[in-house]
N, C-alpha and C positions, 0 to 999 in steps of 0.2 A: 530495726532493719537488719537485712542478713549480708547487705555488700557494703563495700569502703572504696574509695575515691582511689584514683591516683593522683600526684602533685595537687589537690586542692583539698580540704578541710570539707565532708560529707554532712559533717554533722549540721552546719549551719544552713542557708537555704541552697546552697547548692547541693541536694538531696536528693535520692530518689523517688521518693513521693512527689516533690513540689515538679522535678521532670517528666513523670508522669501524666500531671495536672496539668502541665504548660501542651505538650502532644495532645491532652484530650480536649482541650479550648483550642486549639491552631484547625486538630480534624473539619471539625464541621463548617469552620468562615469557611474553608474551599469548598468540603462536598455538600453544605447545607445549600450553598449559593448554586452550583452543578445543578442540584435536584429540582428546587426550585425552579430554574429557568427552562429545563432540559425540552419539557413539552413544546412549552410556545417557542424556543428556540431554532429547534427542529423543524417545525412547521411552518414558521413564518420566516426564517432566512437559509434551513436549509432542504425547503419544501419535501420534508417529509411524507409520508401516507403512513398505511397502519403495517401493514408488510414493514418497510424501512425502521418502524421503528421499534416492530417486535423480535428483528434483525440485531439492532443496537442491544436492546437488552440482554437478548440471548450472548449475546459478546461480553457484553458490561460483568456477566457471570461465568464468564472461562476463567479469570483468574480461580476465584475462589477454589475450582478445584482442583486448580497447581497451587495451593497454599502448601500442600505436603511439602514439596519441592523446595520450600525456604530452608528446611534442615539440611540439605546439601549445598545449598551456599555459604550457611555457614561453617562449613568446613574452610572458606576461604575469608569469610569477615565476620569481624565481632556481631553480636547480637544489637545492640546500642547503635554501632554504626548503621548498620544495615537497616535499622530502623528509621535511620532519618535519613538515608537514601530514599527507602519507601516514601517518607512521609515529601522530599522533596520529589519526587515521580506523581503523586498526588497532587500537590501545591501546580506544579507546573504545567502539569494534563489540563488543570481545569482554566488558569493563566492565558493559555493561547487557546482554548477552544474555540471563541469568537471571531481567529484567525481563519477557520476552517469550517466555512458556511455550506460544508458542500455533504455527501452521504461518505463518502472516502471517507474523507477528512475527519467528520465526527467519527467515524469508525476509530478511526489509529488515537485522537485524544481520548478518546473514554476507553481504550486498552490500556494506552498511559493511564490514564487515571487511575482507572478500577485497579491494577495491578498493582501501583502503589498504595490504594488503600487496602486491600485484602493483605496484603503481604505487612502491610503497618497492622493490622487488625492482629492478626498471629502473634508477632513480634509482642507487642503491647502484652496480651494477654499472656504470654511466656513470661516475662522479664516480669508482671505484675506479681505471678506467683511465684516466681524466683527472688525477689528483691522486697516482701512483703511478708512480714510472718504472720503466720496460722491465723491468729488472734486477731490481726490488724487487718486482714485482707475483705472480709464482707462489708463493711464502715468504709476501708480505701477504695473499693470497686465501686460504692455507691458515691464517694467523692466524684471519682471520675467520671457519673453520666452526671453529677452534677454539673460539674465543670463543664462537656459539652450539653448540656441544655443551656447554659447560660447562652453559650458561647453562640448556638444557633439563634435562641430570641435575639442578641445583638444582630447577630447578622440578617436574620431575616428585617429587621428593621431598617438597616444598610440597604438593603435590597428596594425596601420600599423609598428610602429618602433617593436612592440613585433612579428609579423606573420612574416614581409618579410626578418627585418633585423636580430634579435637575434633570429629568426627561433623557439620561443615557442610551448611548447604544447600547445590544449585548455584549459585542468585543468589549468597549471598554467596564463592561459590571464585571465581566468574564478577569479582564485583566487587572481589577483592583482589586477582587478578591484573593483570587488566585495570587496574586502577586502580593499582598500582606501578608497572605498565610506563608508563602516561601521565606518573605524576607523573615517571618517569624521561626520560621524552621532554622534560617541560616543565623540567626541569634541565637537561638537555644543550642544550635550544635559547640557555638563559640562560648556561652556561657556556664557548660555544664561539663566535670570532669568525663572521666570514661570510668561506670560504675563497676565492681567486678565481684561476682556472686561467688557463693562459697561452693559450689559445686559444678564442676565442670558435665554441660550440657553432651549427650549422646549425638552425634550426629550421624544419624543412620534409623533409614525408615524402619516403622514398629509397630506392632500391634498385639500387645497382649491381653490374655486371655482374662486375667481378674480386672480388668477395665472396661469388662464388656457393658455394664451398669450406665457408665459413661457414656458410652459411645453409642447407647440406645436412649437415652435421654438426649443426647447430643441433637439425634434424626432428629426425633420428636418433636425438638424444639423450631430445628432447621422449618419441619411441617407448619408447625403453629402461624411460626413469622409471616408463612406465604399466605395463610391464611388471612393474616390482618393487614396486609400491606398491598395485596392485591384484591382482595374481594371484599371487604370490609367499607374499604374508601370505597370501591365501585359500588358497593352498595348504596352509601352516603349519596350518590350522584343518579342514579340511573332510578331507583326508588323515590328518593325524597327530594330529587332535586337541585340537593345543594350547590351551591357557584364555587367557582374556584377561590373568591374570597373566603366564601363559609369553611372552604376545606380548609383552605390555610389558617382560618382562626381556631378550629379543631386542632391544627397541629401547634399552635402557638400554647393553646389551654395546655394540649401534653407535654411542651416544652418549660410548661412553669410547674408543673405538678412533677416534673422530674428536679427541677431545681430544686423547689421545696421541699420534697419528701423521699427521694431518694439515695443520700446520706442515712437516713433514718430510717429506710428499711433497710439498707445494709448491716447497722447494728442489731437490725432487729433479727435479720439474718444471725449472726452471730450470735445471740442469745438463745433464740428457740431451736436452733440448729436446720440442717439444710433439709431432713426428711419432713419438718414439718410445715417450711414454708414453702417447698413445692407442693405441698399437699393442698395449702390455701393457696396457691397460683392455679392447680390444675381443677381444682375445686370449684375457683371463680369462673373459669375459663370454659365449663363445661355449662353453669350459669350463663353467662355472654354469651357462647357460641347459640344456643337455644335461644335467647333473645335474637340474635340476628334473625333466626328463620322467624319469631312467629312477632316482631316486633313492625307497626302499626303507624308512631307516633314519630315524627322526625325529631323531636326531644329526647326522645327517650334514646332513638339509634343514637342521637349526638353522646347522653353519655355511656350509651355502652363504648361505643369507640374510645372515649376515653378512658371509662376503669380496663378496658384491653389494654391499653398502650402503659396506663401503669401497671399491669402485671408483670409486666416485660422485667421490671427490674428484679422482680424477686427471683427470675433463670440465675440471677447471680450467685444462686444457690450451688448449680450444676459445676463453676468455677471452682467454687469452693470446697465445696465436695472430692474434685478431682483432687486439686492440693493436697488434701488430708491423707488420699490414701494410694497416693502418686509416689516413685521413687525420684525426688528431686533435681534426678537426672534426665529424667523425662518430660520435662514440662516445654522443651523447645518444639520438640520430636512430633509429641503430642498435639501440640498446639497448631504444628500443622495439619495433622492428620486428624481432627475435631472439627475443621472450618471445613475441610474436603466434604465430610461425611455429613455437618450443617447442610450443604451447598447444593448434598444431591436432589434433597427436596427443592430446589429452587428450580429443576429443570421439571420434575417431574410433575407436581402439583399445580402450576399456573393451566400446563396446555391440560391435563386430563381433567382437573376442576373447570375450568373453562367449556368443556364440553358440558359436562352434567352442569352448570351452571345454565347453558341454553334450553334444560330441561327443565330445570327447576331450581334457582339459587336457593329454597330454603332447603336443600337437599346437601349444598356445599357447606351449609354451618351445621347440620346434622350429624355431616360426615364430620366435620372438625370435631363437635361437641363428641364423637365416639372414639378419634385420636387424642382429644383431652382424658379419658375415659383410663385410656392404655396407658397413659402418661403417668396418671393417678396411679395405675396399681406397680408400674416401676416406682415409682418415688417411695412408696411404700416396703420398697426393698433396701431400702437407705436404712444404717444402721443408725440408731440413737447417737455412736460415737466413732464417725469412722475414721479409718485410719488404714495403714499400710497390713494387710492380712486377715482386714477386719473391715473389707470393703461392701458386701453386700450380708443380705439376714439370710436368704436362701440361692442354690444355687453358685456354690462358689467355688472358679474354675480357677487354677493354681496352673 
């Protein structure tokens, strides 16, 4: 590790690693439970339509691209603090939303919300490669989807003992999740020193020019996501049918295959290095995406959906990557300004896929399968050893 404590002893489990771990299991009890409910929430106590609630989402994704925006707060609070601000603005967004059965209402909690997770999401990812060395960091990032996959199968399972068996309302699922998770935030804030890294973070927005590698895998990736979380599941549903049970046993399967194995593509990360396991994530993914359009069998879509969602972990690449050839002063700055640039594909890909989806959805994984394509021959610019000067093979803008 690269930081030390104040007044408490780091080395033992009050650590940066295991604080890390403990933020990546609290995230998902609130937003696993949020996502979860959000549909038939809306619909059934806060009589949504499709207008209202493609209203909500387009909101739910204003933070994200005021994530830059966090490196000018912290001019005024620690990194660490400010995180668990975030992460309580999350916990308690999601806490009272059962309060607020109305279109207003859901509006302003899912601002609360979403604001404190995007801004937690940055945070996290900052302080991971600041408090993380080189070595340790594709292994520790894969801990940490471990640790939240776990963290959702429990709570999705919460979810079910509260809806089917003890027949709850939403307010009150709304308010025991949300409200574990805060109280959990308010333990961790009490139980964990304030950590303080060896280099002090730039705060002032930034964009250079030998990071462009970055920040065009960054898009890329941003693209991908919308791909699989918007038209992927629709597919599942609208083609084969599947019930909302089925979906959510789909995401239960993803949720144990990240438990399972993504610790262990992190290290694997670390060994083959970062150019060649985005080569087999974009590789797979141009596979899958071609399956979407010309696949037949509701088997077979079930597991394509799933080897997609475990692709996901091997982007932890793109993380690592940056670290290596990052000036460690920039991983706050950065950090913001990566989720903005993630985020723009998040406006732009649902409505204009959306269109050409009413044309032809195998036209939508076609196109993805030729954004995997692009993705492939950036990755391929990834040095065998990168590092600060020695960031991409060709094209290197100083």
């Amino acid at each position: 590790m690269i930081v030390s404590g104040e007044g408490k002893d780091s080395t033992g489990w009050q650590n940066p690693a295991n604080f890390l771990l403990v933020v990546s299991f609290i995230v998902p009890v609130a937003f696993a439970s949020w996502s979860a409910l959000l549909n038939n929430f809306s619909v059934e106590s806060a009589r949504f339509n499709g207008s209202d609630i493609g209203i909500l989402q387009s909101v739910r994704e204003i933070p994200g691209f005021l994530a830059f925006s966090a490196v000018f707060i912290l001019l005024f609070i620690k990194e660490q603090r400010f995180l668990l601000i975030a992460l309580s603005m999350l916990t308690l967004g999601v806490a009272i939303t059962g309060f607020f059965p109305s279109f207003n209402g859901l509006l302003l909690t899912t601002l609360l919300m979403s604001t404190g997770f995007h801004y937690l999401e940055t945070l996290k990812q900052s302080l991971t490669l600041q408090w993380i060395n080189k070595d340790e960091a594709p292994e520790m990032l894969g801990k940490l989807i471990s640790a939240g996959a776990l963290a959702s199968l429990l709570t999705y399972g919460c979810l079910w003992l509260m809806l089917d068996l003890m027949k709850l309302s939403y307010l009150w699922v709304y308010l025991i999740t949300g409200g574990v998770a805060f109280v959990l935030t308010a333990v961790v804030a009490l139980a964990f020193p304030q950590f303080q890294a060896r280099t002090v973070q730039n705060k002032k927005l930034m964009l250079r020019k030998r990071y462009w590698l970055y920040y065009a895998l960054t898009f890329m990736s941003g693209a991908r996501r919308q791909i699989f979380t918007v038209f992927a599941g629709f597919l599942m549903v609208e083609k084969f049918g599947y019930s909302a049970s089925e979906i959510t046993l789909l995401f239960l399967i993803n949720y144990v295959f990240n438990f399972l194995f993504a610790r262990q593509i992190g290290k694997t990360i670390g060994r083959v290095g970062e150019r060649r396991a985005l080569m087999l994530e974009y590789g797979g993914l141009i596979l899958v995406f071609v399956g979407y359009a010309i696949v037949e069998n509701a088997h077979v879509a079930a597991g394509l959906y799933v080897v997609d969602h475990l692709f996901f972990a091997l982007a932890l690449a793109i993380k690592t990557y940056f670290q290596k050839i990052a000036d460690p002063a920039d991983m706050a700055s950065t950090a913001g300004v990566s989720f903005t640039i993630n985020h723009i594909a998040a406006v732009i890909i649902p409505a204009t896929f959306g269109l050409v989806w009413m044309v032809s959805p195998a036209a939508v994984f076609y196109i993805g399968a030729a954004m995997a394509v692009i993705s492939l021959v950036l990755s391929l610019n990834i040095p065998g050893v990168p590092a600060k000067g020695n960031e991409v093979r060709i094209l290197r803008w100083n």
